[in-house]
RODO-2510 file (C-alpha; in nm, 4 decimals, decimal comma):
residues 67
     n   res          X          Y          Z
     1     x     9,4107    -2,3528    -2,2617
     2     x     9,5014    -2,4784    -2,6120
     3     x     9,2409    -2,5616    -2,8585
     4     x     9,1875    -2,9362    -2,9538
     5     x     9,4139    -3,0757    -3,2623
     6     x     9,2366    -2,9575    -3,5880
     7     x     9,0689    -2,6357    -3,4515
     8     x     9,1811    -2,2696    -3,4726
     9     x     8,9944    -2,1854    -3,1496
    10     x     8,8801    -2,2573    -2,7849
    11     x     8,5491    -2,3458    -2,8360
    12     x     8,2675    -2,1367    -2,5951
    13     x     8,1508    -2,4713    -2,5046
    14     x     8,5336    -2,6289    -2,3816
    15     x     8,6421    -2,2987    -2,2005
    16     x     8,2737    -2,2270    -2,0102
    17     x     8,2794    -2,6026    -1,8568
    18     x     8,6319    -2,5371    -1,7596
    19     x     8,5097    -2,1931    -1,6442
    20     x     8,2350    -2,3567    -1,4479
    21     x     8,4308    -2,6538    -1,2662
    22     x     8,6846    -2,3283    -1,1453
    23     x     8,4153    -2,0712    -0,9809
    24     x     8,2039    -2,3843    -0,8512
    25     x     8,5220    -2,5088    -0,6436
    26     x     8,6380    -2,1648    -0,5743
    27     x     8,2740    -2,0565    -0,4826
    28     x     8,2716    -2,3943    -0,2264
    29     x     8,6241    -2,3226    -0,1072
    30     x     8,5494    -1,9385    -0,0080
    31     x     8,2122    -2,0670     0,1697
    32     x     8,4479    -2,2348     0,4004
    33     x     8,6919    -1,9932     0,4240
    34     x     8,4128    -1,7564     0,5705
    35     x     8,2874    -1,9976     0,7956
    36     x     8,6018    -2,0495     0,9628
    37     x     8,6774    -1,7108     0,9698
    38     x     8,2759    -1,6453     1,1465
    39     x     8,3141    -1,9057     1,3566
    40     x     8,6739    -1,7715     1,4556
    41     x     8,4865    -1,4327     1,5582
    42     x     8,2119    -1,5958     1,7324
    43     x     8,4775    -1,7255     1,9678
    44     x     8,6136    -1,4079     2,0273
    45     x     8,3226    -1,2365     2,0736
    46     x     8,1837    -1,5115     2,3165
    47     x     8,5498    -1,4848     2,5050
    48     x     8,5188    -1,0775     2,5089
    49     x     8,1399    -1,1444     2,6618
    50     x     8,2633    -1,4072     2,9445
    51     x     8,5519    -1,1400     3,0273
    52     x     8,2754    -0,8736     3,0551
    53     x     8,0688    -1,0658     3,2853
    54     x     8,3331    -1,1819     3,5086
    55     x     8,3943    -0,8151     3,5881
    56     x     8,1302    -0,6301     3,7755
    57     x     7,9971    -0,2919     3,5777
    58     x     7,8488    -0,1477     3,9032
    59     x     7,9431    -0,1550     4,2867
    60     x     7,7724    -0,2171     4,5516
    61     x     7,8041    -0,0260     4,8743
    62     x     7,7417    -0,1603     5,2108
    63     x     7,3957    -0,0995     5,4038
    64     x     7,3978     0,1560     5,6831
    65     x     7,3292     0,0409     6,0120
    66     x     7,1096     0,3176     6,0670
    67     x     6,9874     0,3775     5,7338
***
């Protein structure tokens, strides 16, 4: 950033609303980043459940005729 013809410096005032335009569209970018990535893990953990379901966690044993 180069300070404006006839000044020494940056002023606070130039480099803060530059400053602030940067971490509001980073801040909005890495919101969506993270909810791609959680809805990316929701998936998985929804497939993992479905996988777990289809397979049975106990057996069942056939009656006894006498029993």
């Amino acid at each position: 950033m180069k300070p404006k013809i006839g000044e020494k410096e940056v002023s606070p005032n130039v480099f803060f609303s530059v400053w602030h335009e940067f971490s509001s569209d980073f801040k909005d970018s890495w919101k969506k980043e993270n909810k791609l990535i959680l809805q990316e893990r929701v998936k998985e953990a929804e497939e993992v459940c479905r996988q777990k379901k289809g397979k049975s966690l106990y057996k069942v044993k056939p009656r006894h005729d006498s029993g």
